[in-house]
DODRENKE-125923 format. One record per atom (N, C-alpha, C): residue number from 1; x, y, z; atom name. Coordinates in nm, 2 decimals. Layout:
N
+-----+--------+--------+--------+------+
:   n :     px :     py :     pz : atom :
+-----+--------+--------+--------+------+
: NUM :      X :      Y :      Z :   CA :
...
+-----+--------+--------+--------+------+
***
This chain:
120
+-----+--------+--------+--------+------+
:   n :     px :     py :     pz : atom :
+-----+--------+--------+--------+------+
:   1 :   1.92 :   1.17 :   0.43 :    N :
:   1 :   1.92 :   1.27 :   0.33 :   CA :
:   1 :   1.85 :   1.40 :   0.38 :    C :
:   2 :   1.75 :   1.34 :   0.46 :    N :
:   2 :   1.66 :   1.49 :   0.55 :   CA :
:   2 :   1.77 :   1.58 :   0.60 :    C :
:   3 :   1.87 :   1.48 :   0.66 :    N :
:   3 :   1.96 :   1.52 :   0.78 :   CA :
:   3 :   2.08 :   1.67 :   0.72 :    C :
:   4 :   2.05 :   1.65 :   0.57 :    N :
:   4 :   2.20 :   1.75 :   0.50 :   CA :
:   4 :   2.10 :   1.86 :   0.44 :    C :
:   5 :   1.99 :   1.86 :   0.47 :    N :
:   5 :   1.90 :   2.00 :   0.43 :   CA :
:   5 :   1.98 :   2.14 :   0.54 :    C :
:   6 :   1.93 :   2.22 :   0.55 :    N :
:   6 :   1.96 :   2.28 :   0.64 :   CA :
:   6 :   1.86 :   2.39 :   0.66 :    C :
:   7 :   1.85 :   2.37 :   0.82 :    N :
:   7 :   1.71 :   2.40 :   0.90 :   CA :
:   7 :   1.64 :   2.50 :   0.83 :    C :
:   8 :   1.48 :   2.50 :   0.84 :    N :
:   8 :   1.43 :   2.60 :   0.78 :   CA :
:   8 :   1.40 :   2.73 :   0.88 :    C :
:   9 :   1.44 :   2.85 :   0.84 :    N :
:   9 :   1.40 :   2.94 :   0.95 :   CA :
:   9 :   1.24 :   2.98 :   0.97 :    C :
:  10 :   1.18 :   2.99 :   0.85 :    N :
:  10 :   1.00 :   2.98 :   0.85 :   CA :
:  10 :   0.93 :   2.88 :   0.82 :    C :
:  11 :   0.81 :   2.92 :   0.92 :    N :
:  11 :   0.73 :   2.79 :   0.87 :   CA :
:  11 :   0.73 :   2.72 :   0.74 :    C :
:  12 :   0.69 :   2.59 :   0.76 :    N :
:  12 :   0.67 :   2.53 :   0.58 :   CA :
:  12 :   0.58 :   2.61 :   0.53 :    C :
:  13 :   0.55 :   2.54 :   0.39 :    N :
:  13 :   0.48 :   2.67 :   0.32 :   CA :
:  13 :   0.36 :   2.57 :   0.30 :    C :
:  14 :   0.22 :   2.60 :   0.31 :    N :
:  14 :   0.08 :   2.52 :   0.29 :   CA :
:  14 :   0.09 :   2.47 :   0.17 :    C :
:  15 :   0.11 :   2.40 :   0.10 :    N :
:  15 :   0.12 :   2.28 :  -0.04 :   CA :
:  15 :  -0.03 :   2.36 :  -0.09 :    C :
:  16 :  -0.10 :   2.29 :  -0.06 :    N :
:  16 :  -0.23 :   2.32 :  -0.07 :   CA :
:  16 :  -0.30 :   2.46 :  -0.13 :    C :
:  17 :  -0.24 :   2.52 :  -0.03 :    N :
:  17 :  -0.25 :   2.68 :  -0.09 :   CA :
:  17 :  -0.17 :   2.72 :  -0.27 :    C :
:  18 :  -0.06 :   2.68 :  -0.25 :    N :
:  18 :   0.01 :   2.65 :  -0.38 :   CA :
:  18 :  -0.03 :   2.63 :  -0.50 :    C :
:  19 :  -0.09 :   2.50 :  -0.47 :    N :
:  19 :  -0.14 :   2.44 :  -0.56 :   CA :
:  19 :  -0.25 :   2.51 :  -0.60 :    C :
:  20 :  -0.33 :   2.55 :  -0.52 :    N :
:  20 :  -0.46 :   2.62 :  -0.61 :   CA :
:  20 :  -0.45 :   2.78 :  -0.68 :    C :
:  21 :  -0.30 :   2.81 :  -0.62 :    N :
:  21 :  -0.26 :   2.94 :  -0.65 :   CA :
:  21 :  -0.19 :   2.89 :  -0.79 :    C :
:  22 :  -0.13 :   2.81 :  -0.81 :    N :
:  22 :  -0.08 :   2.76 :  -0.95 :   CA :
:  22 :  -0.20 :   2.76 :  -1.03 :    C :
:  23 :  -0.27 :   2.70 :  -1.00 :    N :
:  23 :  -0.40 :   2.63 :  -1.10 :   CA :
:  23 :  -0.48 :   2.74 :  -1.11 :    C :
:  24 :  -0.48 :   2.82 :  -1.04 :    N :
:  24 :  -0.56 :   2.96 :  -1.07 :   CA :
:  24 :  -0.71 :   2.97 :  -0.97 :    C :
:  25 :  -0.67 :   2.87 :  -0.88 :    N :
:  25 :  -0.85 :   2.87 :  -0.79 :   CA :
:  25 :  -0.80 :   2.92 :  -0.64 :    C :
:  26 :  -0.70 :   2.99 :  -0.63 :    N :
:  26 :  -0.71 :   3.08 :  -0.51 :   CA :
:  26 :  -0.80 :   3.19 :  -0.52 :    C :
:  27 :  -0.86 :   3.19 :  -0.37 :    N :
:  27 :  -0.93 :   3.32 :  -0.39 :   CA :
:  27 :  -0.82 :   3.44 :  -0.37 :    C :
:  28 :  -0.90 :   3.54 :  -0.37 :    N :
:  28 :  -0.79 :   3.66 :  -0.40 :   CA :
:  28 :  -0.65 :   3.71 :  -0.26 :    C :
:  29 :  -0.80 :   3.70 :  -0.16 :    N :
:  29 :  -0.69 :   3.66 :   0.02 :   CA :
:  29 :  -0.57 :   3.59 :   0.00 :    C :
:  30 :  -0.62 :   3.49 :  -0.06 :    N :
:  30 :  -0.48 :   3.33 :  -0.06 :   CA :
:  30 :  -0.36 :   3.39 :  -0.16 :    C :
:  31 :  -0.47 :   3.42 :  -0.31 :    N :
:  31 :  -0.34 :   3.46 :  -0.40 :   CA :
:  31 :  -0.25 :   3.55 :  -0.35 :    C :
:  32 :  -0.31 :   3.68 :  -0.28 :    N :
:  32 :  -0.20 :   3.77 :  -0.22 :   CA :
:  32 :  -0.10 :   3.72 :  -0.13 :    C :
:  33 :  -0.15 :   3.59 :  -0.02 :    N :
:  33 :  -0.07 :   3.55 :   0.08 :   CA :
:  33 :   0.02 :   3.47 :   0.00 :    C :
:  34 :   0.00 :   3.42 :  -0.11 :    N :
:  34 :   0.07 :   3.29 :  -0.17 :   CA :
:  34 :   0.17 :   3.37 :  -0.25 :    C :
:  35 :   0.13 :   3.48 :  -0.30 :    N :
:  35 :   0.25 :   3.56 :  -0.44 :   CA :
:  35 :   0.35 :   3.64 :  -0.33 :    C :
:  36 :   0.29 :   3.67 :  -0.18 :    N :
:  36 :   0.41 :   3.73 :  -0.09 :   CA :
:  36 :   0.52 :   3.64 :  -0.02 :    C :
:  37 :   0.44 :   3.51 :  -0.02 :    N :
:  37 :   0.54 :   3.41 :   0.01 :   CA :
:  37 :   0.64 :   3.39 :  -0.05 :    C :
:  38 :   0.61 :   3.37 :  -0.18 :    N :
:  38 :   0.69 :   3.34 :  -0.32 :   CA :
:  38 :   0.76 :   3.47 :  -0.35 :    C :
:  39 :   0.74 :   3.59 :  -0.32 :    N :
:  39 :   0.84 :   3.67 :  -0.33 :   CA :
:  39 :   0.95 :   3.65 :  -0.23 :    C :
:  40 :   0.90 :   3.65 :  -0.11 :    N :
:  40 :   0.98 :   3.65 :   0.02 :   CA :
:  40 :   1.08 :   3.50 :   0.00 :    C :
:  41 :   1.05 :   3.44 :  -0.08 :    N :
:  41 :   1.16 :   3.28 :  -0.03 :   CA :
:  41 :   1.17 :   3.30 :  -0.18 :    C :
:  42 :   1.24 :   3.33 :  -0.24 :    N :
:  42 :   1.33 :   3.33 :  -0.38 :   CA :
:  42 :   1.38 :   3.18 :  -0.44 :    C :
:  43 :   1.44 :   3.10 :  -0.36 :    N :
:  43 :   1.48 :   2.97 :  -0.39 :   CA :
:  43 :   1.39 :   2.86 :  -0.38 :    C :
:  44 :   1.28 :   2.92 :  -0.26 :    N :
:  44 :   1.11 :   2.82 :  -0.30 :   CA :
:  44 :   1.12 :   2.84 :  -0.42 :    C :
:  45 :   1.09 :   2.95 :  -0.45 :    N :
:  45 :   0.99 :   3.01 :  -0.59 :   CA :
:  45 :   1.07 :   2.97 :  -0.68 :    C :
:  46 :   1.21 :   2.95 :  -0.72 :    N :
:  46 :   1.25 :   2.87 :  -0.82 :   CA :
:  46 :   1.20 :   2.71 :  -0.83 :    C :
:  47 :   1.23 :   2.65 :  -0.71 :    N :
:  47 :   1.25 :   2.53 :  -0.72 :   CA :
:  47 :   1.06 :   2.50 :  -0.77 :    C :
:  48 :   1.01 :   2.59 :  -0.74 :    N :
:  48 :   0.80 :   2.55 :  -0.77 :   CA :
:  48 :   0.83 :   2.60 :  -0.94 :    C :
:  49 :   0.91 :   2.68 :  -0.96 :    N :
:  49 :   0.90 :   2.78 :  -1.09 :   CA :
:  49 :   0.94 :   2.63 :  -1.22 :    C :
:  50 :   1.08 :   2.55 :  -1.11 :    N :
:  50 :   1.11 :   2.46 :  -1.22 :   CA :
:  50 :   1.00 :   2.33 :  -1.24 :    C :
:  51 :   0.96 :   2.32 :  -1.11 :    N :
:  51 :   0.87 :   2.17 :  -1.11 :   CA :
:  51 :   0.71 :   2.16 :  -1.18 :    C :
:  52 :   0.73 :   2.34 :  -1.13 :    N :
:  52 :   0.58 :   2.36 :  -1.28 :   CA :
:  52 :   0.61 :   2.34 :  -1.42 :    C :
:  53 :   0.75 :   2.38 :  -1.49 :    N :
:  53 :   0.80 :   2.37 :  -1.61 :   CA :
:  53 :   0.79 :   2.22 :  -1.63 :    C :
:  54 :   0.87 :   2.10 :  -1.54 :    N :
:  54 :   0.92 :   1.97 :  -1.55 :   CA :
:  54 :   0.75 :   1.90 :  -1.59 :    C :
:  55 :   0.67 :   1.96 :  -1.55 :    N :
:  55 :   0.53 :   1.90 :  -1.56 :   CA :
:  55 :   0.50 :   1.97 :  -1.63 :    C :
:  56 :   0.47 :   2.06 :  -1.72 :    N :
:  56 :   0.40 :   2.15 :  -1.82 :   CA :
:  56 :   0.48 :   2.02 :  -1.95 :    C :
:  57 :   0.64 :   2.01 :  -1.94 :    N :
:  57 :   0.71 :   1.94 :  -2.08 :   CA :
:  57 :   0.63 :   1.76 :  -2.04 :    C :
:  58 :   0.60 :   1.73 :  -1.94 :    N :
:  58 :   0.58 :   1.61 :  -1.92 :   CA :
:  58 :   0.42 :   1.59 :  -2.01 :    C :
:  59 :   0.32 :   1.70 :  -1.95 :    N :
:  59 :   0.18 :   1.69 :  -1.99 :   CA :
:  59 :   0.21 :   1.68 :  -2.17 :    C :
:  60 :   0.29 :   1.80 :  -2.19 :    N :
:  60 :   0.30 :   1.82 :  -2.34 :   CA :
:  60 :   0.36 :   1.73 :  -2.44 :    C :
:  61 :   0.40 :   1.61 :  -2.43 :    N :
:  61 :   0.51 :   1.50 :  -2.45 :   CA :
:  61 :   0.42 :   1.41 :  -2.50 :    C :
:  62 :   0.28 :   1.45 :  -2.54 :    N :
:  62 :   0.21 :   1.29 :  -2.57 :   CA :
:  62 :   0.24 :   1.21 :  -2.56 :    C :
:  63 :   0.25 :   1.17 :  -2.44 :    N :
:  63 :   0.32 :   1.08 :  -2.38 :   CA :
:  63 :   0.17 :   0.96 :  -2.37 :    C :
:  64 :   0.11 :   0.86 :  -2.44 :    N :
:  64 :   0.00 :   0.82 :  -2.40 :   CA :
:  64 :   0.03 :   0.73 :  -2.23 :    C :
:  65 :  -0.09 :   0.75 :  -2.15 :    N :
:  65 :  -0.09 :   0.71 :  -2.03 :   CA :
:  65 :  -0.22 :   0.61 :  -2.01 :    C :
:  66 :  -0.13 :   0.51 :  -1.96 :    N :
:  66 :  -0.28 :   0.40 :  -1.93 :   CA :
:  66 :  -0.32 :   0.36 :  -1.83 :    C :
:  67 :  -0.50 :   0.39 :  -1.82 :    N :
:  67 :  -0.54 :   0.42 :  -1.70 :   CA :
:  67 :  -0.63 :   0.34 :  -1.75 :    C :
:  68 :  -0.61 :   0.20 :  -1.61 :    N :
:  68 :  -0.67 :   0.11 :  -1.62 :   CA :
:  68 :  -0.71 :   0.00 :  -1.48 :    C :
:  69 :  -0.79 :  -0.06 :  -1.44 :    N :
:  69 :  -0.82 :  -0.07 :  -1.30 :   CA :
:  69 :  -0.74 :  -0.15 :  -1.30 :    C :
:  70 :  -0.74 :  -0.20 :  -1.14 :    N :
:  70 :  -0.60 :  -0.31 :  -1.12 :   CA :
:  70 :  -0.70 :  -0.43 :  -1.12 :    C :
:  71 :  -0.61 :  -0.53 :  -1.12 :    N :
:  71 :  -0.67 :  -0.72 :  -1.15 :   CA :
:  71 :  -0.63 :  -0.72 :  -0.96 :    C :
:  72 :  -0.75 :  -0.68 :  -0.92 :    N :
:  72 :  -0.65 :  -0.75 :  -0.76 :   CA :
:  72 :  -0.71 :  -0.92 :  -0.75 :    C :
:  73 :  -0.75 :  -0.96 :  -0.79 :    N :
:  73 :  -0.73 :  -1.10 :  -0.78 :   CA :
:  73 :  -0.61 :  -1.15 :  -0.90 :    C :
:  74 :  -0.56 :  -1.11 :  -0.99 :    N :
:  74 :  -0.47 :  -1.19 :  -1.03 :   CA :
:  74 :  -0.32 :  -1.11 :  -0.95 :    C :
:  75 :  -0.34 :  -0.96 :  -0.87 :    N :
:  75 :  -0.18 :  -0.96 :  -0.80 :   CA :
:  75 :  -0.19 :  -1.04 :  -0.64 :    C :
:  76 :  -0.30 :  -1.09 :  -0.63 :    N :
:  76 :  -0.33 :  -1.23 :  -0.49 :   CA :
:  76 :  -0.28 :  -1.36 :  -0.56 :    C :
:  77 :  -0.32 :  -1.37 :  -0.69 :    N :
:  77 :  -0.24 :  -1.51 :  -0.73 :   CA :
:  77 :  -0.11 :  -1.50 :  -0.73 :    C :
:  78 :  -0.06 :  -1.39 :  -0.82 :    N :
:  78 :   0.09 :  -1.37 :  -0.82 :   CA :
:  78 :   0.20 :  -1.38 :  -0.65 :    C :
:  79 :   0.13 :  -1.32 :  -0.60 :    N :
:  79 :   0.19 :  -1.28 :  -0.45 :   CA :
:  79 :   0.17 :  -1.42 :  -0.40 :    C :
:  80 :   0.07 :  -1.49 :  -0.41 :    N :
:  80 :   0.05 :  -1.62 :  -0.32 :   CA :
:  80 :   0.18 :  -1.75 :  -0.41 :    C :
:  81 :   0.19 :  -1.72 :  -0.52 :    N :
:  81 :   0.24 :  -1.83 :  -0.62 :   CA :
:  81 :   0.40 :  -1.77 :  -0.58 :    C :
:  82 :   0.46 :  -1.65 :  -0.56 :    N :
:  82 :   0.60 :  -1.63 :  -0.54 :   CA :
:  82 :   0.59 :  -1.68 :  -0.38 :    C :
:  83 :   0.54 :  -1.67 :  -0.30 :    N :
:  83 :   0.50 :  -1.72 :  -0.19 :   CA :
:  83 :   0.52 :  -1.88 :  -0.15 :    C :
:  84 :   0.47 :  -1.96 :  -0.23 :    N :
:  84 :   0.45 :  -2.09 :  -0.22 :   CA :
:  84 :   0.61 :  -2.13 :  -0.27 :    C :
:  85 :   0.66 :  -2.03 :  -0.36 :    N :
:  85 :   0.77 :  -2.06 :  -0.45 :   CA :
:  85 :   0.88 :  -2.05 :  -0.34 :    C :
:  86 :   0.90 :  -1.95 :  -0.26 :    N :
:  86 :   0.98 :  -1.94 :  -0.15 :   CA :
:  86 :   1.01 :  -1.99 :  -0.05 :    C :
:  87 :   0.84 :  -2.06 :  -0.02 :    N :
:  87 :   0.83 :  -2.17 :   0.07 :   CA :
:  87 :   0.90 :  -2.29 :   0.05 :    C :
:  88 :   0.90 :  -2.32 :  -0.08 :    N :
:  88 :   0.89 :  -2.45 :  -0.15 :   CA :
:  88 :   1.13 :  -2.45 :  -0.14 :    C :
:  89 :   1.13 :  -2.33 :  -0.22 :    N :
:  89 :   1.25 :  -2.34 :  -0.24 :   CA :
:  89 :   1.37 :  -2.34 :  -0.07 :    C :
:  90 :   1.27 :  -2.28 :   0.03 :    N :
:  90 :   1.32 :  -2.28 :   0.14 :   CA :
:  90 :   1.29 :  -2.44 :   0.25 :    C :
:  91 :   1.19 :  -2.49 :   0.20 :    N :
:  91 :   1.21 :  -2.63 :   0.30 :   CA :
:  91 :   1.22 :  -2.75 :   0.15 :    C :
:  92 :   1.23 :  -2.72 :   0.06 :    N :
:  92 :   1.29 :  -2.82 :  -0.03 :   CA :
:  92 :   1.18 :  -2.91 :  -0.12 :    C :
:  93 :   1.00 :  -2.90 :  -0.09 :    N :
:  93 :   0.92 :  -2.94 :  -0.07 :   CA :
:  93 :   0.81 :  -2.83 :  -0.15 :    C :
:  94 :   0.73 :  -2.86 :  -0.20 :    N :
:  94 :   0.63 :  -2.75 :  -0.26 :   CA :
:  94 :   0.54 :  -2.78 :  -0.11 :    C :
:  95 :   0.48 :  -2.66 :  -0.10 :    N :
:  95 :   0.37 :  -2.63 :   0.04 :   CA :
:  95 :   0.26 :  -2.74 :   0.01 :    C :
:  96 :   0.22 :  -2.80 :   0.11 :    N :
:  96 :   0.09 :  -2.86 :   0.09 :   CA :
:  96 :  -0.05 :  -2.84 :   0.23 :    C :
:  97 :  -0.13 :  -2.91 :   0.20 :    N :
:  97 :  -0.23 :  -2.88 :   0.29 :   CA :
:  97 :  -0.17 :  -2.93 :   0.43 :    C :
:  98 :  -0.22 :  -2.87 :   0.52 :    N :
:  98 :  -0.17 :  -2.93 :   0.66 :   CA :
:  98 :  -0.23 :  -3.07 :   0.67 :    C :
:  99 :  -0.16 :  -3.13 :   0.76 :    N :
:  99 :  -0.25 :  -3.29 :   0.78 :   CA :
:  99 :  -0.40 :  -3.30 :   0.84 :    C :
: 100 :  -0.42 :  -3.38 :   0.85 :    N :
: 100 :  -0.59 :  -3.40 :   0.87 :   CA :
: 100 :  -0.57 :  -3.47 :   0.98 :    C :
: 101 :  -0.63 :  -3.40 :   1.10 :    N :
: 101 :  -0.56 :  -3.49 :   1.26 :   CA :
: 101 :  -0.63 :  -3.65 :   1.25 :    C :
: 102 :  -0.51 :  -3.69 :   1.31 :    N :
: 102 :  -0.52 :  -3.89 :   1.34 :   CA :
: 102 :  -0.69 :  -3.92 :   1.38 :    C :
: 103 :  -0.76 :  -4.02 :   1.36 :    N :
: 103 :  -0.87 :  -4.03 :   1.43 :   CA :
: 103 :  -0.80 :  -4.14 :   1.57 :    C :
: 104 :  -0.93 :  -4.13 :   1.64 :    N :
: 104 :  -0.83 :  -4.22 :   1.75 :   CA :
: 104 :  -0.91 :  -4.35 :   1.66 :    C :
: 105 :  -0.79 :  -4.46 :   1.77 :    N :
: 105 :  -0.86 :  -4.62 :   1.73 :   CA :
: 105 :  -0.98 :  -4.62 :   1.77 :    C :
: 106 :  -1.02 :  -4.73 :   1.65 :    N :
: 106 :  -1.17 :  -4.71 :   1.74 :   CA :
: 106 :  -1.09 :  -4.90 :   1.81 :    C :
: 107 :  -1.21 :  -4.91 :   1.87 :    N :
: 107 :  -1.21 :  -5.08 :   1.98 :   CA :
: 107 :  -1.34 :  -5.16 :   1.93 :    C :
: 108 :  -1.28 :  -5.26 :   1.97 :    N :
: 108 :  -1.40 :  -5.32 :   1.91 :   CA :
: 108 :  -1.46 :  -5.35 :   2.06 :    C :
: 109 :  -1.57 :  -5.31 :   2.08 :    N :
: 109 :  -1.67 :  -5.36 :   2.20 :   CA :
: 109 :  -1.72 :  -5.45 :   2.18 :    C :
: 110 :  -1.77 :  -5.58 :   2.24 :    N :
: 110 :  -1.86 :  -5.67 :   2.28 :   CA :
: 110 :  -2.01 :  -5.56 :   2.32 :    C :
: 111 :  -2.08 :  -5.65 :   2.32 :    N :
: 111 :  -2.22 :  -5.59 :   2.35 :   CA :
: 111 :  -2.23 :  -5.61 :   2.46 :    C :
: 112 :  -2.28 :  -5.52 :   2.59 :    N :
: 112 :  -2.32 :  -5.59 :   2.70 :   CA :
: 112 :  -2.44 :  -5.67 :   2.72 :    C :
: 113 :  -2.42 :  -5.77 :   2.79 :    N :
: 113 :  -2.55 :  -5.84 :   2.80 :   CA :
: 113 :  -2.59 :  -5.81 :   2.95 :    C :
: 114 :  -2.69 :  -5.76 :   2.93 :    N :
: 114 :  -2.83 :  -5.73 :   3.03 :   CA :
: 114 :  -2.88 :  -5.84 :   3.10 :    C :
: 115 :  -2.87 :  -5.88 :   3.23 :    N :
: 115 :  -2.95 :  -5.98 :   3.27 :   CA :
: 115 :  -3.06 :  -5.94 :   3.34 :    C :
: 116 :  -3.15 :  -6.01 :   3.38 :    N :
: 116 :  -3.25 :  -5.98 :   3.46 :   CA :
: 116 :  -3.25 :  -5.94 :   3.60 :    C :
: 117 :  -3.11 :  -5.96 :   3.64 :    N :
: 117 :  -3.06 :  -5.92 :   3.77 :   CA :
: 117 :  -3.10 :  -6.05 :   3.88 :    C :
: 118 :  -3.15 :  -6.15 :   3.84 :    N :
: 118 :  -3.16 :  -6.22 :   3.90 :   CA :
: 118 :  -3.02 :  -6.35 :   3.93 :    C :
: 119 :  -3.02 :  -6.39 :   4.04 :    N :
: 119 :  -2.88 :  -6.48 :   4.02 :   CA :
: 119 :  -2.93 :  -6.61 :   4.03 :    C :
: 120 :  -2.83 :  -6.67 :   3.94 :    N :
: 120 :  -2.88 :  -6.82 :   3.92 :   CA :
: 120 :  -2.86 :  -6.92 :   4.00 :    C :
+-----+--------+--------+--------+------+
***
């Protein structure tokens, strides 16, 4: 999609700078450099002119918005449980614990008997 833009002849434009020239917290240096930019690129300055409108009707939309922390331990259950589920559905088998290695045999030893080293 990058590929069907067509090349820009000036540098990109500082986002950054923009934005504080929107919001009204450029200093006066910036504003001047930011409102000559925006004259000079006509089709920038639309496309910033519309996306400030698209967000002015969005803010105004009472639109209620819910801001709320995330559960990261319940999207680790979820993720681990589709997880197990894919496992399960791919070897036919729900996942289980790995095995618990063999012990070896044990032997049954006799006791050695100790002599006094003496021969009889």
């Amino acid at each position: 999609m990058a590929d069907d833009l067509p090349p820009r002849t000036q540098p990109a434009p500082d986002w950054d700078a923009i934005a504080r020239y929107h919001a009204g917290e450029s200093p006066a240096d910036e504003a001047r450099l930011v409102a000559g930019w925006l004259a000079a690129n006509a089709s920038d300055a639309a496309m910033l002119a519309t996306l400030d409108d698209a967000v002015d009707r969005a803010v105004g939309a009472d639109v209620p918005v819910a801001v709320a922390e995330p559960d990261v331990e319940a999207a680790l259950r979820a993720v681990k449980a589709r997880r197990d589920a894919e496992l399960a559905s791919t070897i036919g088998a729900a996942p289980t614990a790995p095995p618990k290695p063999e012990r070896p045999p044990s032997y049954a030893v006799s006791p050695r008997v100790w002599g006094s080293g003496a021969a009889k």
